[in-house]
DRENDO-1510 file (C-alpha; in Angstrom, 1 decimal, always signed):
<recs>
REC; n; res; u; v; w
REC; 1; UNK; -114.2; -131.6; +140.3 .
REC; 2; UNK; -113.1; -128.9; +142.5 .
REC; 3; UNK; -115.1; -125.6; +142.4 .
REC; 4; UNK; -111.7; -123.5; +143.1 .
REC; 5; UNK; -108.8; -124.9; +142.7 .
REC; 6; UNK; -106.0; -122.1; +143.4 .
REC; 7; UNK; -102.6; -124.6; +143.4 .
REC; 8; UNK; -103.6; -123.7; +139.1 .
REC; 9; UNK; -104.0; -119.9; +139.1 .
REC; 10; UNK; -101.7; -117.9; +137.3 .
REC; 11; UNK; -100.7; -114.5; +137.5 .
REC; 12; UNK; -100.7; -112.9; +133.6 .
REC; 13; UNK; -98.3; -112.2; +132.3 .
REC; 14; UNK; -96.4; -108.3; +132.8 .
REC; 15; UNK; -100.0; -108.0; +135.3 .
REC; 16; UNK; -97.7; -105.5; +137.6 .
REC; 17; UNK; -96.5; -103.5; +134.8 .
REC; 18; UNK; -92.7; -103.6; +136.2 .
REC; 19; UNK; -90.1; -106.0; +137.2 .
REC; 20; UNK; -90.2; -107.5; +140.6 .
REC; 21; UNK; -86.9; -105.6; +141.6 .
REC; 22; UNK; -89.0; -102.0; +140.9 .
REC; 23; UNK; -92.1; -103.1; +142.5 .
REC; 24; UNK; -90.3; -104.2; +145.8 .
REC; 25; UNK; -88.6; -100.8; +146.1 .
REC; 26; UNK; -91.9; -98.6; +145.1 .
REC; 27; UNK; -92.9; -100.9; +148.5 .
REC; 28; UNK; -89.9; -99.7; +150.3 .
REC; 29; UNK; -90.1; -96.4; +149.4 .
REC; 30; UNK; -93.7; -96.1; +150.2 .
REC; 31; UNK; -93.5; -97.6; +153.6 .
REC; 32; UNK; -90.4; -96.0; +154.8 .
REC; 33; UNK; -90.4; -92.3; +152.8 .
REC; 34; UNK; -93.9; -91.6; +151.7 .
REC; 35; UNK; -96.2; -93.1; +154.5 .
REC; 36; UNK; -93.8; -91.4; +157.1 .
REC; 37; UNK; -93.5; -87.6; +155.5 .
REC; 38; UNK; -94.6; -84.6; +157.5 .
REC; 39; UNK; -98.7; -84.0; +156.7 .
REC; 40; UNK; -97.7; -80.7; +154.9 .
REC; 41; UNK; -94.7; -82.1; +152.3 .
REC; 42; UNK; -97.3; -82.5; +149.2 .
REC; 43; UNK; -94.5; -81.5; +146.9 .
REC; 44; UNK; -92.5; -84.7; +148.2 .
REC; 45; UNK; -95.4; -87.2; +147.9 .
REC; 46; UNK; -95.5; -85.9; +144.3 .
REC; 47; UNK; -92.5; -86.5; +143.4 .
REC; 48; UNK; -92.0; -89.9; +144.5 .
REC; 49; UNK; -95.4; -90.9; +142.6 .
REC; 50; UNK; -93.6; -89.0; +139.7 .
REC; 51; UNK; -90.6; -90.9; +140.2 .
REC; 52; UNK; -92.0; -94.2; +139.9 .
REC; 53; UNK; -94.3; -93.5; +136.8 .
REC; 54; UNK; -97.6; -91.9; +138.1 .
REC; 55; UNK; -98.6; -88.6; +136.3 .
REC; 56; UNK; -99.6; -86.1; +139.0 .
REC; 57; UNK; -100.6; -83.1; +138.3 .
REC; 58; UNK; -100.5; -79.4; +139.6 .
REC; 59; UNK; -100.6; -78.9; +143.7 .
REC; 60; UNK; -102.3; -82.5; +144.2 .
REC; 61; UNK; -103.2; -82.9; +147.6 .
REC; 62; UNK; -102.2; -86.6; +148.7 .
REC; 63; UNK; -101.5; -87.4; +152.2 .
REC; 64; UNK; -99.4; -89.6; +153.7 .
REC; 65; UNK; -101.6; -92.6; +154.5 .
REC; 66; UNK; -102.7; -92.8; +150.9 .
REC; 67; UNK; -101.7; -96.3; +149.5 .
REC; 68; UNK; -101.0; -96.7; +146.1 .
REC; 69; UNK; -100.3; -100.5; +144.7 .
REC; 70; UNK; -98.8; -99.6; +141.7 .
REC; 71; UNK; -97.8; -95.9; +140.9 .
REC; 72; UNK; -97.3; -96.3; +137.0 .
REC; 73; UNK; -100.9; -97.1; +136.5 .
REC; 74; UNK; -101.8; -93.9; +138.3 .
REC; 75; UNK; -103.1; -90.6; +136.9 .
REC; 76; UNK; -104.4; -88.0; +138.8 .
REC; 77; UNK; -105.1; -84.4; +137.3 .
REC; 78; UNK; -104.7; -80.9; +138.7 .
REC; 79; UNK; -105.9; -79.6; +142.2 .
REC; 80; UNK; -107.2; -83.0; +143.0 .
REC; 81; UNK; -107.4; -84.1; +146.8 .
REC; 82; UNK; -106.4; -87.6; +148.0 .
REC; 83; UNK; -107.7; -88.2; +151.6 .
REC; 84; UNK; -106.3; -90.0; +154.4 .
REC; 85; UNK; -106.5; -93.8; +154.2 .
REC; 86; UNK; -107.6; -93.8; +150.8 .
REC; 87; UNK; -105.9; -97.1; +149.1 .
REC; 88; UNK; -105.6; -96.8; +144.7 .
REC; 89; UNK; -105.7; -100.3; +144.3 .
REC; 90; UNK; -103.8; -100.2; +140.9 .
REC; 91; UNK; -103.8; -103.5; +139.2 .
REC; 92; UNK; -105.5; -102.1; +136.3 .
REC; 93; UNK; -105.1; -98.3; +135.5 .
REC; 94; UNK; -106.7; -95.7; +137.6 .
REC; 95; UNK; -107.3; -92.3; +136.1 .
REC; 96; UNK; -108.5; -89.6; +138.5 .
REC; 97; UNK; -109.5; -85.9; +136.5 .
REC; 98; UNK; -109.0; -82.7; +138.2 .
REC; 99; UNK; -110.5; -80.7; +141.0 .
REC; 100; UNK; -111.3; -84.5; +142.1 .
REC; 101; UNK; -112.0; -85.0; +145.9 .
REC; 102; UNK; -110.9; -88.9; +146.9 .
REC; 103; UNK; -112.2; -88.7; +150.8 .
REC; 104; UNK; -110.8; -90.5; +153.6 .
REC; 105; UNK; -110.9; -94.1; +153.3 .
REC; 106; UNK; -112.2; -94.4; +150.5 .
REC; 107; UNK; -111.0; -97.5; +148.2 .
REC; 108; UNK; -110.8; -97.5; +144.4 .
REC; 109; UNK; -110.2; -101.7; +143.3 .
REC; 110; UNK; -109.1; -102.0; +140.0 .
REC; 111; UNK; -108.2; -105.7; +140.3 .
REC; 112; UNK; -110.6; -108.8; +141.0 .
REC; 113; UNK; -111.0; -112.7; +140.5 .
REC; 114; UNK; -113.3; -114.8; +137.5 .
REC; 115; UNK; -114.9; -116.8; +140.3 .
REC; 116; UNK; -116.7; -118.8; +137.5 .
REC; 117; UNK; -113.5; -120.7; +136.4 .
REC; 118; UNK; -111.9; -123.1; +138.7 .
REC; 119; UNK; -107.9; -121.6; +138.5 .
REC; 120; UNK; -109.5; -118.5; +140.1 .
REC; 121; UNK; -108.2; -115.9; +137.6 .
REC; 122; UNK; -107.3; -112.6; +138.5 .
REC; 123; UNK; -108.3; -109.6; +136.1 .
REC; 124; UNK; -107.5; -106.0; +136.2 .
REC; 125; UNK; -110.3; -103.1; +134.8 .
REC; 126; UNK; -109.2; -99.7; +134.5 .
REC; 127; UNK; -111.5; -97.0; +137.1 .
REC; 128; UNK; -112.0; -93.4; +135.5 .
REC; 129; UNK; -113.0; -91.0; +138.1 .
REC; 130; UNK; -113.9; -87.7; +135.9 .
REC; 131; UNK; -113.1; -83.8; +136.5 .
REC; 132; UNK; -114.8; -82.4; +139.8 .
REC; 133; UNK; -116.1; -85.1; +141.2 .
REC; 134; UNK; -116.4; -85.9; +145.0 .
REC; 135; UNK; -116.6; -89.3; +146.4 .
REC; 136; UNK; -117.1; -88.7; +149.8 .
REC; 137; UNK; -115.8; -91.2; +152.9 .
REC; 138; UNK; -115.3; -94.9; +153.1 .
REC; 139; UNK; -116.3; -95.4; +148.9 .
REC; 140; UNK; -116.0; -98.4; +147.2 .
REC; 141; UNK; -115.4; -98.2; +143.4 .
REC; 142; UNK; -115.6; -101.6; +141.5 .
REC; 143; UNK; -113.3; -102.5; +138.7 .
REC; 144; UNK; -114.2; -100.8; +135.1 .
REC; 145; UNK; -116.4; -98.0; +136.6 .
REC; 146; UNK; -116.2; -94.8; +135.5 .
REC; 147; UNK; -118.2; -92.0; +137.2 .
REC; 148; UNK; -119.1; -88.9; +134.9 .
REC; 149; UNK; -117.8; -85.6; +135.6 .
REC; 150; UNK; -119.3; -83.1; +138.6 .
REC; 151; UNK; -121.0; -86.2; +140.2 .
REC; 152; UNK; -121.1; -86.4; +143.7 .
REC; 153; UNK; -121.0; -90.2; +145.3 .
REC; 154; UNK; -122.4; -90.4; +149.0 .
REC; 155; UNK; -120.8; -91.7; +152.3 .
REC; 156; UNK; -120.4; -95.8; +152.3 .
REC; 157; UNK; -121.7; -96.1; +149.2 .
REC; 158; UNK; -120.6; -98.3; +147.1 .
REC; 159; UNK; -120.1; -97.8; +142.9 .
REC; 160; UNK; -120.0; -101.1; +140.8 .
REC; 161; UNK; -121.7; -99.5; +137.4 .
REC; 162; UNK; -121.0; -96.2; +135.4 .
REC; 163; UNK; -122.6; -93.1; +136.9 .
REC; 164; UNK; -123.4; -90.5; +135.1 .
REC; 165; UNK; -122.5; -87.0; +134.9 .
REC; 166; UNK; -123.9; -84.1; +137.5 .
REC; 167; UNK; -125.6; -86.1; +140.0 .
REC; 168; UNK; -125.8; -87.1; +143.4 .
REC; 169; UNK; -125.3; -90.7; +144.3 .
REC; 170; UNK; -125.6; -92.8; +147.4 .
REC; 171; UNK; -126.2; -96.4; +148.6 .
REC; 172; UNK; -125.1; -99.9; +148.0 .
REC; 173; UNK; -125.2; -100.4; +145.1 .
REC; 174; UNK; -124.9; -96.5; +144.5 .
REC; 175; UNK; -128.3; -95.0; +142.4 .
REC; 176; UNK; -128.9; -91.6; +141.4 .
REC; 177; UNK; -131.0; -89.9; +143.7 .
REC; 178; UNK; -131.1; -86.1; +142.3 .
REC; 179; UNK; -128.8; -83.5; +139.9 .
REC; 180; UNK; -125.9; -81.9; +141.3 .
REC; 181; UNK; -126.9; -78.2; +140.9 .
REC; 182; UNK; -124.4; -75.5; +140.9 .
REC; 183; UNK; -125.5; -71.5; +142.3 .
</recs>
């Protein structure tokens, strides 16, 4: 018996959450009108999420090299900044709270594979990233994480367990290493 056999995966079924025609054109729209909008035209990056189901909130900051798989599982609260490069790997939900810093590159993966089963099953686990937190550049967030509200995560570090709430995090995997104290 084969360890992976992959000609007997199967995607579940609704997994994208729209019909091939919509997800095609979010695709479209996202390489041609969002990826090539001026750095300053917020307001339009918004309202394309908007337009294809994401809930954005008030004067987001997302810029143009932000890639989003699938904009109807996104949910991103008020003042919250999106940074260059940062891909929202949406095959589950992703929930993002306000006054969040997303820093550049930084890569939020909803979506993985049950390794331990031969068809190679994909899975999607929703990431909840609570109000004023920072992850700072190049982060990696694992599916079903959440990180607790005011908690700071570290450059290249890498989350694949809950964090709690107020701290400051860093590594590979990610561990607390003090409170986040506020003056």
């Amino acid at each position: 018996m084969q360890i992976q056999e992959l000609n007997k995966s199967k995607l579940p079924k609704n997994f994208r959450g729209r019909n091939a025609f919509v997800v095609q054109l979010w695709w479209i729209v996202q390489s041609v009108f969002f990826k090539n909008s001026l750095q300053f035209m917020y307001g339009f990056r918004r309202f394309l999420l908007r337009l294809f189901g994401a809930k954005i909130g008030r004067k987001v900051i997302i810029r143009p090299s932000v890639k989003v798989t699938y904009p109807w599982k996104l949910s991103i609260g008020d003042y919250s900044w999106i940074g260059d490069n940062v891909d929202l790997y949406t095959l589950g939900n992703i929930d993002i709270g306000k006054n969040v810093v997303v820093s550049q590159r930084s890569y939020l993966c909803t979506g993985s594979h049950d390794y331990l089963q031969n068809d190679f099953p994909i899975f999607a686990k929703k990431i909840t990233i609570e109000n004023e937190c920072w992850l700072a550049t190049d982060v990696f967030v694992a599916p079903g994480v959440t990180i607790g509200k005011g908690t700071v995560v570290g450059s290249r570090s890498s989350v694949y367990n809950n964090l709690p709430a107020n701290k400051v995090c860093i590594g590979n995997p990610a561990k607390v290493k003090r409170d986040r104290k506020s003056e």
